[in-house]
Phi, psi and omega in degrees: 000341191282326180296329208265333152329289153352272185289356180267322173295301171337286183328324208265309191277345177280331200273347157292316173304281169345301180310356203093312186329323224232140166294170166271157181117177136350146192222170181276162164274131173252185179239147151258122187251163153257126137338159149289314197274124121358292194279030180250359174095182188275310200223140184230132165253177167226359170305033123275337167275303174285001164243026165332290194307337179251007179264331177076351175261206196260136197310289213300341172287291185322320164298305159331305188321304196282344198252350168291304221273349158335122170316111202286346190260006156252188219236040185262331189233149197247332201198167196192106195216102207266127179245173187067194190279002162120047165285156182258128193255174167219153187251124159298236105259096192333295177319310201282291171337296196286324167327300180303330187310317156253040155264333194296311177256001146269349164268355172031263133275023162246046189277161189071321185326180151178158172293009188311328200276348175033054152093344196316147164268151182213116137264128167278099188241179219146147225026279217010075149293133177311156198253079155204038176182168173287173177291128163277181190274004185284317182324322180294324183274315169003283191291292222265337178291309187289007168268307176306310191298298169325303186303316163276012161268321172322310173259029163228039161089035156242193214229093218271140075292114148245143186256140167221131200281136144251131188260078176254055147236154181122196212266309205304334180301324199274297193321305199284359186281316195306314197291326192299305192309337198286313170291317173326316164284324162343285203302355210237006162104358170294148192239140200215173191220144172277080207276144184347150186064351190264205195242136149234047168264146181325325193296333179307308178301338197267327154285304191293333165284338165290300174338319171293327194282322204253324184266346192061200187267030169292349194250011189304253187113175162276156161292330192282007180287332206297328209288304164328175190286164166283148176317134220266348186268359152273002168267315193302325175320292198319314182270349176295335206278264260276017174232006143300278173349300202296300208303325180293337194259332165272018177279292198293355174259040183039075154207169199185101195286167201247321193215124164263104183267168219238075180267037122326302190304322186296328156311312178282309178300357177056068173263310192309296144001266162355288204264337170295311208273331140328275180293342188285323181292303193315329177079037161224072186202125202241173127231130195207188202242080159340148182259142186286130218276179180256143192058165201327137184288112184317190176245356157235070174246106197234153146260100182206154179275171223211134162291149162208163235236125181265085179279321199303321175305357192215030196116289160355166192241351147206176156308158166227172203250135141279333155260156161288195180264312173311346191119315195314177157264135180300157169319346178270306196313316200285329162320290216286355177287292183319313198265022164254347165265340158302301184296333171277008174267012181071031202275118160317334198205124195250116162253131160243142159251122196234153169269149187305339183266044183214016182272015172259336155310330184316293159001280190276014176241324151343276163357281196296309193299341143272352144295298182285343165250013198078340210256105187293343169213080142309302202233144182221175208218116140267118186230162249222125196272173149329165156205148219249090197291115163211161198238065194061055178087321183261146146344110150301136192251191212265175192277149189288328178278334176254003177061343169248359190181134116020068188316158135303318172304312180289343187255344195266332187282331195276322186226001155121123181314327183295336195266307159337245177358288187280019152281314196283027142247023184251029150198148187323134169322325218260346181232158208263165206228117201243104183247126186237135221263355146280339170246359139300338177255015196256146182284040199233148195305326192309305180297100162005257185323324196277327171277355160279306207286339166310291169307327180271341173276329168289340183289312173286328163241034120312329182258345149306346193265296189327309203313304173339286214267357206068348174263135182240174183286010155259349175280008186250144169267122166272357173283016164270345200272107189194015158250166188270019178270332175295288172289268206000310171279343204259313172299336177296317177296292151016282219280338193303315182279358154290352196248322171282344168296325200309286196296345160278315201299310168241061179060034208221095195261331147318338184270316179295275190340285171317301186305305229285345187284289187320296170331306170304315186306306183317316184291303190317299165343278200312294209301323203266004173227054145179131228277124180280320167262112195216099178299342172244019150204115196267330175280344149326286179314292175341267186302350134327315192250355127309333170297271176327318183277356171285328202287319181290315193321312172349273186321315208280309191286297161326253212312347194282307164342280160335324201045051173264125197282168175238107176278121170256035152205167200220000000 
C-alpha cells in the first residue's frame, strides 16, 4: 500500500516537474511514511518541504499545489490534508482498506514477499564457532540471528547464500588433537596429567572412545610424542566428531548451510601470501615496531619489529601485524584472505554475525577489505551479545557435561526449538538477552512464542467451529467489516510487507518477533470483544472469518519468517 502512495506523490512530482516548477534531473528524496499518530492518516509525505526550495514557494502552498493535482476519479484515499509545517497526510478509503483482506489472501504465502533486493546476492556468514567443542547457548542466538537476517533478505528479493567458516587452522586445532590423544591413552590405563590449555570436558572422552573404536592402540606411542604436534589424521577425526556434533545441533534449530568453507584451504592454496603481495603492491605494507596497547595485551601483540597492514589509512585505530614471530600468518592475514575470496566470488553484499567480544576486529578487517577491493561498505558486522540462562529468575548453573558452559543442545531438549528461535530474536542483537528457561516452556500471555502461536491455533479453531455450523468465508460481505477496531487489524495486516523490507535493510530481525506479538495481542483483543460466529447473521460471521484468516496468514508467514512452526492446535 505504501508503494502505491509512493507512485501517486511521485506521479504529482513528475508532472510539476514536466510543468517547470521543478528542475530537470534528480530531485533530493523525500519519504512516504505510516504516522505515529493515527489521527495523522494512514500514510504522510514530506516531499513538499523538501522540495520547497526549487518550488521558491511555502512547503504548505506547495503542498496545496500538490494535493490539487490529486486524481479527482481514484479510489485510494477518501480525505486528504495538509499539517503542519507542510507535511502531507493521506486517509484511506474505507473500501481500499477492506481490500486488502483478499489481497492477503490471495498472495498467500507469499504475501510480504517482494522484488526490493532486485536479485543482489547476499552472502550470510555466522556462528563458525571454532570445531573444538559443542556449541554453547551463546553460539545459538548467533546461529538463529544470522538464519533470520537471511530469511528476510531471501523475501525481499534478494538472492541468499548461507555460509560457515570452519576455523581448522591455528594453535587451538593442535591443542584438541593433544587432548584428544591424551584421553585416548587415558582409555587404555596410562595416566596422564592434563596440561594447562588443553580442553577436559567430557565431549573430549567421547572422541577419544571412537577414535579407540575405529583405531585400536594405533595411536599409543611414547609419551614423549604428546608434547609435539598431533598426528594430523587424528585432528581431522577430532574435528570431523565435533562439525558433526554441530551440523546436528543446528539441525534441530532448522538452519542448515549452502556452504562450508575451510581455512585450511586458504593456507594450502597460498591465498593468505596471495593477499600479503597484494597489499605490499599497494604500498600498504610496512615493518615497524608497535607501541604497547593500553590495558591487557592482545594475543597478537608482540614488541618486535613486525609486518604491518596500514589499517589506520582506512579508519582503524593502529596497524596491524600479519605475521608471528615463527613466520606464520596472523589470525588477521588469514581473515582478510577469507574475506576477500567472499568478495571475489560476486556477492553484492557480505554479512558476519560476529560475537560481541570480536567487536574491536570489525575495523580492522573493514580495513583490509577496502584497501583491496574499493568498496567501504562491502561488509557490515552484526554483532551479537551474550545471553544469560535462568530458571524463574536464578542463574543456571553450568553444564554438568562440559563444565564450563551451557550446550545448545541441552537448552533446545529442555524448551523446544520454537521457544529457542523466537526468544533469541525478540531483542536486538546488540543487547545481552536474559532467556529464562521456565517461561519458555510455561503456557502463558508472557511467553512470547506461545501467544503468537496461540493466536494462530485459535484462528484454526474458529474455522472448525464454522465449519460445525455451516458458516463459510464465501457467505461474507467485507463492507460488514466497519468498526475500527476491525480496519484497524486490516491496517495492522497492511503494514507487514513494509516491516520485513525495515528489518532486512537494517539487520533487525527483532522487529518481525515484535509485530507478531502486537499482531497476537490486536487479534486476541478483536476476538474477545466480538463475536465472530453469529448463526443470525451470516454475511457478517462471513466477513469475519475472512478477516481472522487473513490474520493467520499473517501469523503463518511471520513465524515462517522466523523459522518458527505454526500449530494449528495447542
Amino acid at each position: 500500500m505504501r508503494r502505491i502512495i509512493e507512485e501517486l506523490v511521485s506521479g504529482i512530482v513528475r508532472q510539476l516537474q514536466a510543468e517547470g516548477l521543478f528542475p530537470e534531473g534528480v530531485l533530493p528524496a523525500y519519504k512516504v511514511e505510516r504516522p505515529r499518530d493515527k489521527s495523522h492518516g494512514d500514510f504522510s509525505t514530506n516531499a513538499a518541504m523538501v522540495l520547497t526550495r526549487f518550488a521558491k514557494i511555502r512547503p504548505r502552498d506547495l503542498a496545496e499545489k500538490m494535493l490539487a493535482m490529486l486524481p479527482a476519479d481514484q479510489k485510494l484515499v477518501d480525505r486528504w490534508e495538509v499539517a503542519g509545517p507542510g507535511f502531507i497526510n493521506f486517509h484511506l478509503a474505507k473500501e481500499r482498506i477492506r481490500q486488502m483482506v483478499p489481497d492477503i489472501l490471495q498472495a498467500g504465502k507469499q504475501y510480504g514477499e517482494s522484488n526490493f533486493g532486485a536479485g543482489r546476492r547476499v552472502q550470510v556468514e555466522f556462528v563458525s564457532a571454532n570445531p573444538t567443542g559443542p556449541m554453547h547457548v551463546g553460539h545459538g542466538r548467533g546461529a538463529v540471528m544470522g538464519d533470520a537476517i537471511a530469511s528476510l533478505f531471501s523475501v525481499t528479493g534478494h538472492t541468499v547464500e548461507r555460509e560457515y567458516y570452519i576455523n581448522d587452522a591455528g594453535a587451538q586445532v593442535g591443542v584438541l588433537g593433544r587432548s584428544v590423544l591424551l584421553r585416548y591413552r587415558e582409555l587404555f590405563g596410562h595416566a596422564i596429567t592434563m596440561p594447562e590449555g588443553c580442553y577436559p570436558a567430557a565431549y573430549v572422552i567421547e572422541i577419544a572412545k571412537s577414535l579407540r573404536e575405529r583405531d585400536g592402540e594405533r595411536w599409543l606411542g611414547d609419551s614423549e610424542q604428546l608434547g609435539g604436534d598431533p598426528p594430523a589424521e587424528v585432528v581431522r577425526f577430532a574435528m570431523e566428531q565435533i562439525l558433526g556434533w554441530i551440523r546436528s545441533e543446528l539441525a534441530t534449530i532448522n538452519i542448515h548451510f549452502d556452504s562450508w568453507f575451510s581455512e585450511q584451504t586458504l593456507h594450502s592454496q597460498g591465498k593468505i601470501e596471495q593477499v600479503i603481495e597484494q597489499l605490499t603492491q599497494k604500498g600498504l605494507i610496512y615493518e615497524g615496531v608497535l607501541e604497547p596497547p593500553k590495558g591487557k595485551l592482545p594475543e597478537d601483540w608482540e614488541s618486535r619489529p613486525q609486518l604491518l597492514f596500514k589499517s589506520t589509512e582506512y579508519g582503524d585505530t593502529v596497524d596491524r601485524p600479519l605475521k608471528k614471530s615463527d613466520g606464520s600468518a596472523t589470525y588477521f592475514a588469514a581473515d582478510i584472505a577469507y574475506h576477500l575470496d567472499k568478495a571475489q566470488r560476486g556477492f553484492d553484499q557480505l554479512i558476519d554475525i560476529w560475537g560481541a567480544d570480536h567487536g574491536g576486529y570489525v575495523k580492522r578487517v573493514k580495513a583490509a577489505l577496502q584497501a583491496l577491493t574499493g568498496q567501504k561498505n562491502l561488509l557490515d558486522v552484526e554483532l551479537v551479545q551474550m545471553v544469560n540462562l535462568v530458571r524463574g529468575g536464578v542463574p543456571v548453573k553450568m553444564s554438568k557435561r562440559d563444565g564450563t558452559f551451557v550446550t545448545l543442545k541441552e537448552v533446545v531438549e529442555e524448551v523446544g526449538s520454537d521457544a529457542v528461535r523466537f526468544i533469541f530474536l525478540t531483542r536486538s542483537g546488540g543487547a545481552s538477552l536474559d532467556f529464562d528457561l521456565q517461561l519458555a516452556v510455561s503456557k502463558s500471555n508472557d511467553n512470547p512464542v506461545y501467544y503468537v502461536q496461540y493466536a494462530h491455533a485459535r484462528i484454526h479453531a474458529v474455522f472448525r467451529q464454522a465449519e460445525q455450523k455451516g458458516i463459510g468465508v464465501e457467505q461474507g460481505e467485507l463492507s460488514r467489516l466497519e468498526t475500527e477496531d476491525e480496519l484497524n487489524l486490516i491496517r495492522q495486516l497492511g503494514s507487514y510487507p513494509e516491516l520485513l523490507e525495515a528489518a532486512a535493510i537494517n539487520r533487525e530481525p527483532h522487529r518481525v518477533p515484535y509485530y507478531l506479538v502486537e499482531l497476537a495481542s490486536t487479534f486476541h483483543t478483536y476476538y474477545n470483544s466480538h463475536r465472530i460466529l453469529d448463526e443470525a447473521d451470516v454475511p457478517l460471521s462471513g466477513a469475519r472469518l475472512l478477516l481472522i484468516s487473513a490474520v493467520r496468514q499473517v501469523l503463518f508467514n511471520g513465524l515462517n519468517v522466523l523459522g518458527v512452526s505454526a500449530p494449528e492446535k495447542m
